[in-house]
N, CA, C and O atoms as a Maestro MAE file, in Angstrom:
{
 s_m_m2io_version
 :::
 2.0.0
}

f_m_ct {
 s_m_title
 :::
 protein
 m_atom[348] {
  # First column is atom index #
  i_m_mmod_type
  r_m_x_coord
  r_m_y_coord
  r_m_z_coord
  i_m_residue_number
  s_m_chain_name
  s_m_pdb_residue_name
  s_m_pdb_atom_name
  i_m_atomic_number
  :::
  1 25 85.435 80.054 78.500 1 A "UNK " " N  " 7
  2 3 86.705 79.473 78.875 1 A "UNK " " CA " 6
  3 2 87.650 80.599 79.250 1 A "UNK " " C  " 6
  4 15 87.696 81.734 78.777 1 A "UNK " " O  " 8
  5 25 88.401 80.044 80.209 2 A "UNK " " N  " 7
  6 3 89.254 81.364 81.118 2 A "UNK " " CA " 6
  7 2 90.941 80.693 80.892 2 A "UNK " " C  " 6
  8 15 91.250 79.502 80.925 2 A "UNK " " O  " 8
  9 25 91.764 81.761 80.685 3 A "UNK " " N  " 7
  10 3 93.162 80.783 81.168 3 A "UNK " " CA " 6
  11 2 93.482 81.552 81.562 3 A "UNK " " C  " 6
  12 15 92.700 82.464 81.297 3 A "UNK " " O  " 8
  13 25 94.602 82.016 82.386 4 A "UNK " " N  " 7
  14 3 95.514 82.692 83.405 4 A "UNK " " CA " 6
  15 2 96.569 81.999 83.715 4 A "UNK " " C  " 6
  16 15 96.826 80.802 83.842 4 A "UNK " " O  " 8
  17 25 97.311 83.300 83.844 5 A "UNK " " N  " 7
  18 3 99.102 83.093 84.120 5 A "UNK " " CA " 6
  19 2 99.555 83.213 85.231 5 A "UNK " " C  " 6
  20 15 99.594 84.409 85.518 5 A "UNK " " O  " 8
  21 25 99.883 82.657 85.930 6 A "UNK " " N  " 7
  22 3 100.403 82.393 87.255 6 A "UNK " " CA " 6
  23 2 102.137 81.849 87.584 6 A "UNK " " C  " 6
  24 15 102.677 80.859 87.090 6 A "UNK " " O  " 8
  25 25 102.613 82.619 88.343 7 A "UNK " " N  " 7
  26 3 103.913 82.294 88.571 7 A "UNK " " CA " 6
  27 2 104.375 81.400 89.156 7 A "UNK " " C  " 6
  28 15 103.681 81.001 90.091 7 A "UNK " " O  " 8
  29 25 105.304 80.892 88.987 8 A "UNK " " N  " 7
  30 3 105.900 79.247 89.678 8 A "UNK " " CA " 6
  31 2 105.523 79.027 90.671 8 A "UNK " " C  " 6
  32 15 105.096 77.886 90.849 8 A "UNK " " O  " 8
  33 25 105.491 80.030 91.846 9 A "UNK " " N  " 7
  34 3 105.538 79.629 93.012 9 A "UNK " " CA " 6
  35 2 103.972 79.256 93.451 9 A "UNK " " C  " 6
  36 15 103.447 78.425 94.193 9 A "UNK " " O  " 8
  37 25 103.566 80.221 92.670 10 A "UNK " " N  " 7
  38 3 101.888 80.126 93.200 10 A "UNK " " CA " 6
  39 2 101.244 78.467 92.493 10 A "UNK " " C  " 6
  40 15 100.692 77.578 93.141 10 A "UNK " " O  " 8
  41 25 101.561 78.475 90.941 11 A "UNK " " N  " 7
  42 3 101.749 77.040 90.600 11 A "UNK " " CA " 6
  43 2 101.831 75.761 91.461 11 A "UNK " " C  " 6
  44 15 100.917 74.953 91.631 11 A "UNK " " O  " 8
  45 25 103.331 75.701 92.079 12 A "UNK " " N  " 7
  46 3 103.484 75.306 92.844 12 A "UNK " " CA " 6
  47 2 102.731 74.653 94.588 12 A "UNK " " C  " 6
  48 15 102.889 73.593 95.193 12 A "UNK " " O  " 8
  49 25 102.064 75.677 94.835 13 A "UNK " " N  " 7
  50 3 101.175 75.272 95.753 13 A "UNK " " CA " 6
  51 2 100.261 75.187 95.344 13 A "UNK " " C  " 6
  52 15 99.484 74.798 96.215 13 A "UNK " " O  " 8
  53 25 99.444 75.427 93.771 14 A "UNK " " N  " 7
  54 3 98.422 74.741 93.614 14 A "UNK " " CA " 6
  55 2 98.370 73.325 93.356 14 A "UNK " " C  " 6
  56 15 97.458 72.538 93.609 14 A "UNK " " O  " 8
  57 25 99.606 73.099 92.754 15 A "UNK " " N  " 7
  58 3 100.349 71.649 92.603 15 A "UNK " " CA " 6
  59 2 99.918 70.747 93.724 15 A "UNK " " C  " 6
  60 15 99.089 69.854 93.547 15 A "UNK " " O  " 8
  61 25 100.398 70.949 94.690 16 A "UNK " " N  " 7
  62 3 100.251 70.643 96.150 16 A "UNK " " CA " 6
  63 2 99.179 70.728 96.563 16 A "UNK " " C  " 6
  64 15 98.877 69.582 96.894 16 A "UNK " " O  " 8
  65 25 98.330 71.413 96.777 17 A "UNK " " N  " 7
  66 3 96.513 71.670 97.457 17 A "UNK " " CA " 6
  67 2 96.169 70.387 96.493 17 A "UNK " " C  " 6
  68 15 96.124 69.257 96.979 17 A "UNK " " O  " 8
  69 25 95.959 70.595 95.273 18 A "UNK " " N  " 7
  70 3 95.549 69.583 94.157 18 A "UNK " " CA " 6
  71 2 95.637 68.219 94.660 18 A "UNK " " C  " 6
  72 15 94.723 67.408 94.811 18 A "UNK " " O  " 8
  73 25 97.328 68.049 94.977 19 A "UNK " " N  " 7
  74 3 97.428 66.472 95.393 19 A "UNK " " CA " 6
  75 2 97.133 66.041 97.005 19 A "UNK " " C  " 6
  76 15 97.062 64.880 97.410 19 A "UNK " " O  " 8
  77 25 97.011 67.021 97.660 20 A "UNK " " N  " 7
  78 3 96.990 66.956 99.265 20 A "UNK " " CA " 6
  79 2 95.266 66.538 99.667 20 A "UNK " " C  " 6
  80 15 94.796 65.752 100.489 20 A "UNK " " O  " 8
  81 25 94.435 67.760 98.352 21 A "UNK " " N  " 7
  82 3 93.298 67.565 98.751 21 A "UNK " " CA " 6
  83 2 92.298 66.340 97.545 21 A "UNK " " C  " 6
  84 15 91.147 65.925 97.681 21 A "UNK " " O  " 8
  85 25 93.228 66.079 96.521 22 A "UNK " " N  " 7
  86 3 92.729 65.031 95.578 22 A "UNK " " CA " 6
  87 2 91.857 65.492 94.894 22 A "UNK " " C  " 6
  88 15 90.997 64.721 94.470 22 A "UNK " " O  " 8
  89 25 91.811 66.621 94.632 23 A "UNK " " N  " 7
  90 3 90.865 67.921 93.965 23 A "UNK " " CA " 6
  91 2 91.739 68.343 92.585 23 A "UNK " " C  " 6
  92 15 92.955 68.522 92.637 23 A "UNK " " O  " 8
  93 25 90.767 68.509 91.042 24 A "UNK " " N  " 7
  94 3 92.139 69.199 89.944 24 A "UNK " " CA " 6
  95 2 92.285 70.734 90.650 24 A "UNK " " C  " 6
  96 15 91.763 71.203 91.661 24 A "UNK " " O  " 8
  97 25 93.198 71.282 89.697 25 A "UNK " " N  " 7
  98 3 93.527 72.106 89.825 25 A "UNK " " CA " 6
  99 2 92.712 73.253 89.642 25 A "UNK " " C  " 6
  100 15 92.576 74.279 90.309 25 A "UNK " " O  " 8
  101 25 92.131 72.795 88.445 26 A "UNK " " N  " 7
  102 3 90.704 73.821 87.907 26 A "UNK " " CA " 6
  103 2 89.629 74.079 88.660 26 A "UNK " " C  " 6
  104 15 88.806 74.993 88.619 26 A "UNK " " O  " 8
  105 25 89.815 72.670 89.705 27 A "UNK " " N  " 7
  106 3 88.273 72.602 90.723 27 A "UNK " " CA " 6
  107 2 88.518 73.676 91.839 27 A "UNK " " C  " 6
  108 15 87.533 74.257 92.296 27 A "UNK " " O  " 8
  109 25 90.167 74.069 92.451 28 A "UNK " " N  " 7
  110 3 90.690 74.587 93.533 28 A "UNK " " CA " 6
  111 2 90.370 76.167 92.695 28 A "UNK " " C  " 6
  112 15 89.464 76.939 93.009 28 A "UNK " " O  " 8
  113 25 91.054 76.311 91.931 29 A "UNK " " N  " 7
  114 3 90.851 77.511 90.883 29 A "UNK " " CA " 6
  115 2 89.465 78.046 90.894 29 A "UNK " " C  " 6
  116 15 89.211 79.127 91.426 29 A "UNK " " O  " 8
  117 25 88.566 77.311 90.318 30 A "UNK " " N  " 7
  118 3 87.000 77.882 90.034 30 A "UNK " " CA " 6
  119 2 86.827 77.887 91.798 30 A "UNK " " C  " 6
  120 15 86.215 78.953 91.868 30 A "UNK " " O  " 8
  121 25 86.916 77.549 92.867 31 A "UNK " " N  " 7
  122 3 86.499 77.689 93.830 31 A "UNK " " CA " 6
  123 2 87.182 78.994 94.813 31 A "UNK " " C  " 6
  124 15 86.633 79.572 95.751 31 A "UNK " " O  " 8
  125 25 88.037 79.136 94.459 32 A "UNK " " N  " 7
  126 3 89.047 80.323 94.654 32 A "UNK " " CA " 6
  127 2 88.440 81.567 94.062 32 A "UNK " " C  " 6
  128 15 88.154 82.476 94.841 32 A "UNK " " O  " 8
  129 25 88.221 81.707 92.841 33 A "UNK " " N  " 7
  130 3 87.590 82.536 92.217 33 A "UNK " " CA " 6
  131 2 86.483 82.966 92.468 33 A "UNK " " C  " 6
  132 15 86.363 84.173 92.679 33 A "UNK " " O  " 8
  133 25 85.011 81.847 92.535 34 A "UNK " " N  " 7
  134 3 83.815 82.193 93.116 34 A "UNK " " CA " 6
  135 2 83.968 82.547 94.526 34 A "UNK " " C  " 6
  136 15 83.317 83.510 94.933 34 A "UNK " " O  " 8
  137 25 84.387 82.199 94.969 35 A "UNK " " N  " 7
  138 3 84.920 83.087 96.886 35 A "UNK " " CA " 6
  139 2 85.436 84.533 96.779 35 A "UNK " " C  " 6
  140 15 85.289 85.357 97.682 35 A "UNK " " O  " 8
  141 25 86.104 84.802 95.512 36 A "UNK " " N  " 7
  142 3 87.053 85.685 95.950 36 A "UNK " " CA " 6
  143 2 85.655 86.827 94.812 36 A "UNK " " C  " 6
  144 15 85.780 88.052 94.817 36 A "UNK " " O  " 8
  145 25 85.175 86.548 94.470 37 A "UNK " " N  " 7
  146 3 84.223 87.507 93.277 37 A "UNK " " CA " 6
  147 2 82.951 87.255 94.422 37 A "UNK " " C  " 6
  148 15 82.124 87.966 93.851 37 A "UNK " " O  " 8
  149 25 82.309 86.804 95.487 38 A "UNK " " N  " 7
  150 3 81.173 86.777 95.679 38 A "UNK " " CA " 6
  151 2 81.886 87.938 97.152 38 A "UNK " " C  " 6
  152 15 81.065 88.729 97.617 38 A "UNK " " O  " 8
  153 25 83.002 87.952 97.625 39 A "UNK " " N  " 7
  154 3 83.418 88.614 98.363 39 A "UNK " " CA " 6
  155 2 83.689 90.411 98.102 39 A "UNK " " C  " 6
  156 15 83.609 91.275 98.974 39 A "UNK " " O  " 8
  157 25 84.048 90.631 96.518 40 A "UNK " " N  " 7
  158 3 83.923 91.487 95.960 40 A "UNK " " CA " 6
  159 2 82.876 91.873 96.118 40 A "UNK " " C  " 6
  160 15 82.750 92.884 96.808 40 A "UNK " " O  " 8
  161 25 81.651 91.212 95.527 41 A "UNK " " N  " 7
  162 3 80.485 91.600 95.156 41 A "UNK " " CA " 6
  163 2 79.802 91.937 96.452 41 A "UNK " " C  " 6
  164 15 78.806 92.656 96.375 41 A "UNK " " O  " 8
  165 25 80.311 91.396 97.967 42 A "UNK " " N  " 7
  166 3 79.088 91.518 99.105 42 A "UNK " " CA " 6
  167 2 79.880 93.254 99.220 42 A "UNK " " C  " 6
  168 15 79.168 94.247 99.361 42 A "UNK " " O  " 8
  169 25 81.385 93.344 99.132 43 A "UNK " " N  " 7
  170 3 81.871 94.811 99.643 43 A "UNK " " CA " 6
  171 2 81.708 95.511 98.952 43 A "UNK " " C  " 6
  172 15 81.920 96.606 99.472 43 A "UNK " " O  " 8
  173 25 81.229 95.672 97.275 44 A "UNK " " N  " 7
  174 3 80.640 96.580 96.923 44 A "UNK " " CA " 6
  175 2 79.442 96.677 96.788 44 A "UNK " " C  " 6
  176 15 79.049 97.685 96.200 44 A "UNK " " O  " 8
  177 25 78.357 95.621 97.304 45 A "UNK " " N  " 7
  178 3 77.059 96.022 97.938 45 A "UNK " " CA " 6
  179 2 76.902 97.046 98.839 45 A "UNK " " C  " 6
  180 15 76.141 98.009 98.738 45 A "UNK " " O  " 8
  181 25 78.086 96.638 100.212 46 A "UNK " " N  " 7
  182 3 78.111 97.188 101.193 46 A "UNK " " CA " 6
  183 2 78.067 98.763 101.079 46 A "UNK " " C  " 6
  184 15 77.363 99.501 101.768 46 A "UNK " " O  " 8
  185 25 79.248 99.276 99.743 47 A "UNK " " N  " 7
  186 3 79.240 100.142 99.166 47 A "UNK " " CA " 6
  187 2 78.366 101.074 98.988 47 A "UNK " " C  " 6
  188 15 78.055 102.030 99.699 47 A "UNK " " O  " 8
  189 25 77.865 100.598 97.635 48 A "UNK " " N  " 7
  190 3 76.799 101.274 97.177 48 A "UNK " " CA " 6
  191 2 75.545 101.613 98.422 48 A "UNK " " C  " 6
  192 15 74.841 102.622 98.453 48 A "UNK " " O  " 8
  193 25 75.526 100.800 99.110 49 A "UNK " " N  " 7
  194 3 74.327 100.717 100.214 49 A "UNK " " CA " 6
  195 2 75.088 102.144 101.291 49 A "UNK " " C  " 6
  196 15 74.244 102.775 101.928 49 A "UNK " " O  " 8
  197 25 76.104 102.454 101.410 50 A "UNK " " N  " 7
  198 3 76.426 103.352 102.374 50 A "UNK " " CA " 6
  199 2 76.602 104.679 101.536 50 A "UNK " " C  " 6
  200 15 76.510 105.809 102.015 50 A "UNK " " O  " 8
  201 25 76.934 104.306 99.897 51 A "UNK " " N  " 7
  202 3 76.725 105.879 99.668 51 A "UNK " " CA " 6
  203 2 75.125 105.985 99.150 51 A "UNK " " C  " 6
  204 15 75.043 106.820 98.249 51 A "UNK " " O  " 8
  205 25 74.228 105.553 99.378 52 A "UNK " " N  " 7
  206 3 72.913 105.418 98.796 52 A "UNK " " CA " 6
  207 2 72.151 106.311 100.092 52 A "UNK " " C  " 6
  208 15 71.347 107.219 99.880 52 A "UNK " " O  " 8
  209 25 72.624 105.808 101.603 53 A "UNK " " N  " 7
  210 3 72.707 105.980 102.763 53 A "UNK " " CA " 6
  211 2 73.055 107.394 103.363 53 A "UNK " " C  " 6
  212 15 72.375 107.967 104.214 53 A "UNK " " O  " 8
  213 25 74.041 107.801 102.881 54 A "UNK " " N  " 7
  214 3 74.659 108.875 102.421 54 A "UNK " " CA " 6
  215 2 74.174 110.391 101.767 54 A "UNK " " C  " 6
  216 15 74.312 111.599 101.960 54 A "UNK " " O  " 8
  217 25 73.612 109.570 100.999 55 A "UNK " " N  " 7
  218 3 72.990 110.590 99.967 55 A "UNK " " CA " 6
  219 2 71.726 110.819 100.566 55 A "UNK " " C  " 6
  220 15 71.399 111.990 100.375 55 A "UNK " " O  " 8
  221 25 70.724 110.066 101.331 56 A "UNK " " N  " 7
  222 3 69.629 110.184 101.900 56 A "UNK " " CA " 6
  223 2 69.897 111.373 102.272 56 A "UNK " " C  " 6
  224 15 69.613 112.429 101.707 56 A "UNK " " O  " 8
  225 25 70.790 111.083 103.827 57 A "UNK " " N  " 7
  226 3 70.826 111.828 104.968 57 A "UNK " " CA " 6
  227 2 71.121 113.315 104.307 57 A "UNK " " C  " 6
  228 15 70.665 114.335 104.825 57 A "UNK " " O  " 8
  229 25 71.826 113.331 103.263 58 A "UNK " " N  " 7
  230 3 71.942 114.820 103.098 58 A "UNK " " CA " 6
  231 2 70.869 115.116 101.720 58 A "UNK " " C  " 6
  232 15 71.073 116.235 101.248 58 A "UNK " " O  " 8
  233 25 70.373 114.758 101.393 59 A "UNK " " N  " 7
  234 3 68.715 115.116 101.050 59 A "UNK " " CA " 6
  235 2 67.884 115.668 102.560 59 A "UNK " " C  " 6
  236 15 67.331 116.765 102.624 59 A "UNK " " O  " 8
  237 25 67.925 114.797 103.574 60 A "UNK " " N  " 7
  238 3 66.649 114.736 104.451 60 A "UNK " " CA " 6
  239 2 66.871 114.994 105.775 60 A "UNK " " C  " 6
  240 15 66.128 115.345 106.692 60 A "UNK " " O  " 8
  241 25 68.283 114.702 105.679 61 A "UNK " " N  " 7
  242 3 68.832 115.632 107.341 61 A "UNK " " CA " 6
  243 2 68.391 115.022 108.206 61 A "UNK " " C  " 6
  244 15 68.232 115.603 109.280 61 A "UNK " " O  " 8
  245 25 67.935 113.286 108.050 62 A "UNK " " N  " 7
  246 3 67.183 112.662 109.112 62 A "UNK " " CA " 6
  247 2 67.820 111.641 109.556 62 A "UNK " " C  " 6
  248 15 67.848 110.672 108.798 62 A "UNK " " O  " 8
  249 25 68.548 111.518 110.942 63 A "UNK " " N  " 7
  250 3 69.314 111.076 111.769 63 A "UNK " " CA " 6
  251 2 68.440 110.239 112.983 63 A "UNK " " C  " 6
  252 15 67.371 110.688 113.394 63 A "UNK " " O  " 8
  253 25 68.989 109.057 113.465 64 A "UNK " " N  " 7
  254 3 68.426 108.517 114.953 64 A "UNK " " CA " 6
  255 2 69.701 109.326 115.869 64 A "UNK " " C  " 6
  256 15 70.788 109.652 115.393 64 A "UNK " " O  " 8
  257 25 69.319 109.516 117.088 65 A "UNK " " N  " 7
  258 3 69.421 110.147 117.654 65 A "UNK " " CA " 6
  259 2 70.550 109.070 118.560 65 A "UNK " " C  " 6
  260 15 70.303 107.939 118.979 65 A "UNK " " O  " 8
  261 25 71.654 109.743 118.664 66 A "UNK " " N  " 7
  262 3 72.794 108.607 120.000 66 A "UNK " " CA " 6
  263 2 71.975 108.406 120.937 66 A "UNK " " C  " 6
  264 15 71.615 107.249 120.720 66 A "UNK " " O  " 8
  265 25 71.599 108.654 121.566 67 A "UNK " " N  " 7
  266 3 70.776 108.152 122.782 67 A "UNK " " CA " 6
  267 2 69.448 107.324 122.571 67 A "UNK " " C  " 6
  268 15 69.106 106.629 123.528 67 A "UNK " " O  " 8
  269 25 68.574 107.306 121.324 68 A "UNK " " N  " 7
  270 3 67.423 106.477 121.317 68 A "UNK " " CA " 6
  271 2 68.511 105.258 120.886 68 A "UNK " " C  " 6
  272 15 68.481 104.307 121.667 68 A "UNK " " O  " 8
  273 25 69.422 105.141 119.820 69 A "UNK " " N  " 7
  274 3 70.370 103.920 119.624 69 A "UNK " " CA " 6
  275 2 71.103 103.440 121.159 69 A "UNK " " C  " 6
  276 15 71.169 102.218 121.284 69 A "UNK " " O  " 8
  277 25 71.485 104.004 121.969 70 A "UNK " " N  " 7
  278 3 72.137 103.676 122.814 70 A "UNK " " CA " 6
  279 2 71.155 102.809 124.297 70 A "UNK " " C  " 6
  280 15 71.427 101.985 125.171 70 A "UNK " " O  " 8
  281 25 70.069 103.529 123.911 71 A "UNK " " N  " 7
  282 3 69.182 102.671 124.758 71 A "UNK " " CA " 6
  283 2 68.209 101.567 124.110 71 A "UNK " " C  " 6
  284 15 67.670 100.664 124.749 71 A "UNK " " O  " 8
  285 25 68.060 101.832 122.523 72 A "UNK " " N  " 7
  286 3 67.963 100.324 121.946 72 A "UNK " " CA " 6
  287 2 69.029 99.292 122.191 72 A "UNK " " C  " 6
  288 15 68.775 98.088 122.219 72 A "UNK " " O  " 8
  289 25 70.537 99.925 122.414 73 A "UNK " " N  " 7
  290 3 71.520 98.699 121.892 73 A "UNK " " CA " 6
  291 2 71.630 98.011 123.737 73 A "UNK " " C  " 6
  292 15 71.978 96.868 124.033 73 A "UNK " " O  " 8
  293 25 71.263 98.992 124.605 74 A "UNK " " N  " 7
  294 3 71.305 98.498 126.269 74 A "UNK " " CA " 6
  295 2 70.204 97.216 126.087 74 A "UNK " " C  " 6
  296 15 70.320 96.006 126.281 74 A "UNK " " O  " 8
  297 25 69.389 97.834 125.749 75 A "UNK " " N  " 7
  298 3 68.209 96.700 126.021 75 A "UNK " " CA " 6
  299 2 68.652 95.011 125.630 75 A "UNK " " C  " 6
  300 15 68.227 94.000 126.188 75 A "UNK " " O  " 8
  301 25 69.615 95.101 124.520 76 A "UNK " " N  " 7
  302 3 69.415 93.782 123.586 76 A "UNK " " CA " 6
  303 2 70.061 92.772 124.756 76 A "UNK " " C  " 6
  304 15 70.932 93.182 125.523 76 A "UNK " " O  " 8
  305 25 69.575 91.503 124.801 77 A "UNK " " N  " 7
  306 3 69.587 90.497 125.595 77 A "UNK " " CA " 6
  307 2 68.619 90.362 126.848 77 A "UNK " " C  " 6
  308 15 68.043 89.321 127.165 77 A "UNK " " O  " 8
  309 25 68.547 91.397 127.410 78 A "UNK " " N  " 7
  310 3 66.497 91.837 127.960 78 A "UNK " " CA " 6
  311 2 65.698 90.804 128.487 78 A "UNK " " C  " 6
  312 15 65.940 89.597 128.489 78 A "UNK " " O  " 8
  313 25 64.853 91.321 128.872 79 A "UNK " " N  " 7
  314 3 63.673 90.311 128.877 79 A "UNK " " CA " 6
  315 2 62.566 91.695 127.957 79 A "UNK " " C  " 6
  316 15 61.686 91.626 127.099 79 A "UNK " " O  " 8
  317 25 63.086 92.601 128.555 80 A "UNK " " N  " 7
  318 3 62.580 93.538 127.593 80 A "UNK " " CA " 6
  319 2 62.789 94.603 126.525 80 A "UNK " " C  " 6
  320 15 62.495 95.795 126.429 80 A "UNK " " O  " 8
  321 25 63.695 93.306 125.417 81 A "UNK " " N  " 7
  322 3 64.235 94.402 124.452 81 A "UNK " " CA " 6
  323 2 63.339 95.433 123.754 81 A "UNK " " C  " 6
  324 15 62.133 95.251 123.588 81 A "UNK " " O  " 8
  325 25 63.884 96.329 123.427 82 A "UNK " " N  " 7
  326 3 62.934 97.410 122.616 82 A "UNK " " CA " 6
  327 2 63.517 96.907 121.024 82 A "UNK " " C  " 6
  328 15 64.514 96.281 120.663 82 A "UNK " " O  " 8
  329 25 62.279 97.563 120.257 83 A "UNK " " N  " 7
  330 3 62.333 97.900 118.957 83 A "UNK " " CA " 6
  331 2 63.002 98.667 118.309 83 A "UNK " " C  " 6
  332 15 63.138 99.785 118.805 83 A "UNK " " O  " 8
  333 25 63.570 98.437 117.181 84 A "UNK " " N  " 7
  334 3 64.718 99.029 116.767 84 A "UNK " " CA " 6
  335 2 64.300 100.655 116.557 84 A "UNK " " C  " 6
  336 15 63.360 100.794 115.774 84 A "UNK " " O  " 8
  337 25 64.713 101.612 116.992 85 A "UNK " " N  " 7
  338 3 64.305 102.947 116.863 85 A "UNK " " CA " 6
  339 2 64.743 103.369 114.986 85 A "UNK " " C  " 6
  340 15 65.732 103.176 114.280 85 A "UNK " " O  " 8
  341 25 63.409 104.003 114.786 86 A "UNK " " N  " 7
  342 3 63.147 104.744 113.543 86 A "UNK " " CA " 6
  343 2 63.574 106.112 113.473 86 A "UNK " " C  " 6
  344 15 63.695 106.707 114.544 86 A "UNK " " O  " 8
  345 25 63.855 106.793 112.269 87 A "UNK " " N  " 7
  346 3 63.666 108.300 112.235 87 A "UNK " " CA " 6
  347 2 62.404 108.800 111.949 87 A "UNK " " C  " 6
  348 15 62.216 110.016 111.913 87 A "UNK " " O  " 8
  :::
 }
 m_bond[347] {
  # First column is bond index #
  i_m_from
  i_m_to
  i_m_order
  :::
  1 1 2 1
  2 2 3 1
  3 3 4 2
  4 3 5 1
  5 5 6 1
  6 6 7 1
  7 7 8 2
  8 7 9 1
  9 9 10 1
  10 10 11 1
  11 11 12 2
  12 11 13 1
  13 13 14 1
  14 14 15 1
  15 15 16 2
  16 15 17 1
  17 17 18 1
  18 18 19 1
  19 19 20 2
  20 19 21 1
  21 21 22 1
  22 22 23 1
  23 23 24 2
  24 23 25 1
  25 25 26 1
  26 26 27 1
  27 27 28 2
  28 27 29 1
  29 29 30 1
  30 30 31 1
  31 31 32 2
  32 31 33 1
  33 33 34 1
  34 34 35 1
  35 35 36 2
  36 35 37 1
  37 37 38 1
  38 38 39 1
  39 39 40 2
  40 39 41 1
  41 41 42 1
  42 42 43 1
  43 43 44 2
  44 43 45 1
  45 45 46 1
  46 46 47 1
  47 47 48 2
  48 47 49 1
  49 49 50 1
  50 50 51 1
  51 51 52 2
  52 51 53 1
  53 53 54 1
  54 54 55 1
  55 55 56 2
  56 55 57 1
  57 57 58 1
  58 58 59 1
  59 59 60 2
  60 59 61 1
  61 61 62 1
  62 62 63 1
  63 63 64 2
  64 63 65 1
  65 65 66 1
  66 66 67 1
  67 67 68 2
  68 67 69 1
  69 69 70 1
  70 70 71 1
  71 71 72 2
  72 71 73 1
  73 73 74 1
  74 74 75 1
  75 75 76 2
  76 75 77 1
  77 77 78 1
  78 78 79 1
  79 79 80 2
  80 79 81 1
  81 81 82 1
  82 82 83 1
  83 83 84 2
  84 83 85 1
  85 85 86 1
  86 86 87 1
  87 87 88 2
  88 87 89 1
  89 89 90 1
  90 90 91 1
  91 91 92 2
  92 91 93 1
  93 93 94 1
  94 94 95 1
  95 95 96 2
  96 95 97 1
  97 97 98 1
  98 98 99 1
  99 99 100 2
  100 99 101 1
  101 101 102 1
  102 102 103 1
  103 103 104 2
  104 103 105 1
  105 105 106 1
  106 106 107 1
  107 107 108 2
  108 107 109 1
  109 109 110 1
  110 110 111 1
  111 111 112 2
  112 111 113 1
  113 113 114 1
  114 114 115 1
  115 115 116 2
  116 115 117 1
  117 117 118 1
  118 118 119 1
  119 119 120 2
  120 119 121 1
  121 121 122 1
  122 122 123 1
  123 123 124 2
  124 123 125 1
  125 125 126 1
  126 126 127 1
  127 127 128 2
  128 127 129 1
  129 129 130 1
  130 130 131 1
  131 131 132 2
  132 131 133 1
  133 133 134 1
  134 134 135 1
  135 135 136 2
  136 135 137 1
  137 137 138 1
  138 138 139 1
  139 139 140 2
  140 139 141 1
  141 141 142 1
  142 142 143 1
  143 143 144 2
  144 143 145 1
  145 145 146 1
  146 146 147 1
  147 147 148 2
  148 147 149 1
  149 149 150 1
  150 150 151 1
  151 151 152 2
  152 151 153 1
  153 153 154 1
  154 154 155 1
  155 155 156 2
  156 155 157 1
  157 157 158 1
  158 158 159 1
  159 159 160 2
  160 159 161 1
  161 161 162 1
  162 162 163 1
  163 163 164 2
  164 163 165 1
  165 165 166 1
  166 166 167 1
  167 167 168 2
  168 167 169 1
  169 169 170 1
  170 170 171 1
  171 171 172 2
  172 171 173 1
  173 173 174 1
  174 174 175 1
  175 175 176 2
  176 175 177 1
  177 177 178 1
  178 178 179 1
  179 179 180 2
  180 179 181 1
  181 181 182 1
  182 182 183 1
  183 183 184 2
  184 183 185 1
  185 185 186 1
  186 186 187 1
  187 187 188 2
  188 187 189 1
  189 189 190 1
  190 190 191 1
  191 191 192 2
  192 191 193 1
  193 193 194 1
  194 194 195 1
  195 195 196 2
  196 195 197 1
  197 197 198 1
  198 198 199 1
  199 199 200 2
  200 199 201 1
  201 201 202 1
  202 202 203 1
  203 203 204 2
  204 203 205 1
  205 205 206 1
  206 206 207 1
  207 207 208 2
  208 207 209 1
  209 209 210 1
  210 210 211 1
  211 211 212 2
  212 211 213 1
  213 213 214 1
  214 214 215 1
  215 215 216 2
  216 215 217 1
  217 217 218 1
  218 218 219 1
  219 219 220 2
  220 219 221 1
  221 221 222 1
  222 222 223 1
  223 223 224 2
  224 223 225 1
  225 225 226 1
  226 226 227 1
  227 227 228 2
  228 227 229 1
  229 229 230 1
  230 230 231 1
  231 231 232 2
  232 231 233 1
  233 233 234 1
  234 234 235 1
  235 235 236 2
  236 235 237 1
  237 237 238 1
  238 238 239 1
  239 239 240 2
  240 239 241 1
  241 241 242 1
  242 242 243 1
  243 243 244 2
  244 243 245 1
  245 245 246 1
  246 246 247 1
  247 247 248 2
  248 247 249 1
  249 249 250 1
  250 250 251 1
  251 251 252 2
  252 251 253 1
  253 253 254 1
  254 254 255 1
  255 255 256 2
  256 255 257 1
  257 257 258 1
  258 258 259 1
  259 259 260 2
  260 259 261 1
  261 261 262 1
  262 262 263 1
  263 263 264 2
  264 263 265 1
  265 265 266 1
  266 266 267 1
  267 267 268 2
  268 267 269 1
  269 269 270 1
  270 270 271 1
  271 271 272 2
  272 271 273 1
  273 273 274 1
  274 274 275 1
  275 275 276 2
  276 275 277 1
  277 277 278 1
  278 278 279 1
  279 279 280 2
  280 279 281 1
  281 281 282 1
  282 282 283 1
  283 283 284 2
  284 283 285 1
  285 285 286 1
  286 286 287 1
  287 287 288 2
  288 287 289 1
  289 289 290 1
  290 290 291 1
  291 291 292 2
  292 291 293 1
  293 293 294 1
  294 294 295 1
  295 295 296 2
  296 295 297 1
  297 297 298 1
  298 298 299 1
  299 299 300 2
  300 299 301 1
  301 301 302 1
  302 302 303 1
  303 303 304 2
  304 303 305 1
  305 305 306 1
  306 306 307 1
  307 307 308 2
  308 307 309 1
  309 309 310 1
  310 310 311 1
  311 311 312 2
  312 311 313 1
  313 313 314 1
  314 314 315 1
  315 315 316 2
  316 315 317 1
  317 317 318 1
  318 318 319 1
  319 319 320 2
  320 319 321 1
  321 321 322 1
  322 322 323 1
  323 323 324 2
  324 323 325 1
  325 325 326 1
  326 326 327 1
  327 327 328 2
  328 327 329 1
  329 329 330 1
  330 330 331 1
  331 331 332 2
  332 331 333 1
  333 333 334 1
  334 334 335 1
  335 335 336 2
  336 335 337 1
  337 337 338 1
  338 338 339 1
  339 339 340 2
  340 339 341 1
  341 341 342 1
  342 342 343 1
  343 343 344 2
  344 343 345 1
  345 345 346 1
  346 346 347 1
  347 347 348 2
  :::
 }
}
């Protein structure tokens, strides 16, 4: 069980969403929350995944090259797209 303090105003328009959308308040709340924590959670995926990314490249010094990307990213829509270039 969770409670939280919220100021009039914000109150207030939950007041309103509640009766506008015929939804409690708790239902607008828990749905607010799981949006706003699964949104957290994808940007610090994103995170961790770019300093993980990060840390490779300067272990291994192994880069795609601007130009093999630049002629993968020409191709896309094609009849003959290429494969995504590897290091």
């Amino acid at each position: 069980m969770l409670g939280i303090r919220i100021d009039e105003s914000l109150e207030q328009r939950l007041d309103a969403l509640a009766l506008r959308t015929q939804r409690s308040k708790s239902f607008l709340a828990k749905a607010a929350l799981l949006r706003y924590i699964e949104e957290e959670e994808r940007k610090q995926y994103e995170n961790d995944l770019t300093v993980a990314r990060w840390e490779e490249y300067q272990e291994t010094g192994e880069t795609i090259s601007h130009e093999a990307m630049t002629n993968w990213l020409e191709s896309w829509g094609t009849d003959v797209e290429k494969p995504c270039p590897v290091k």
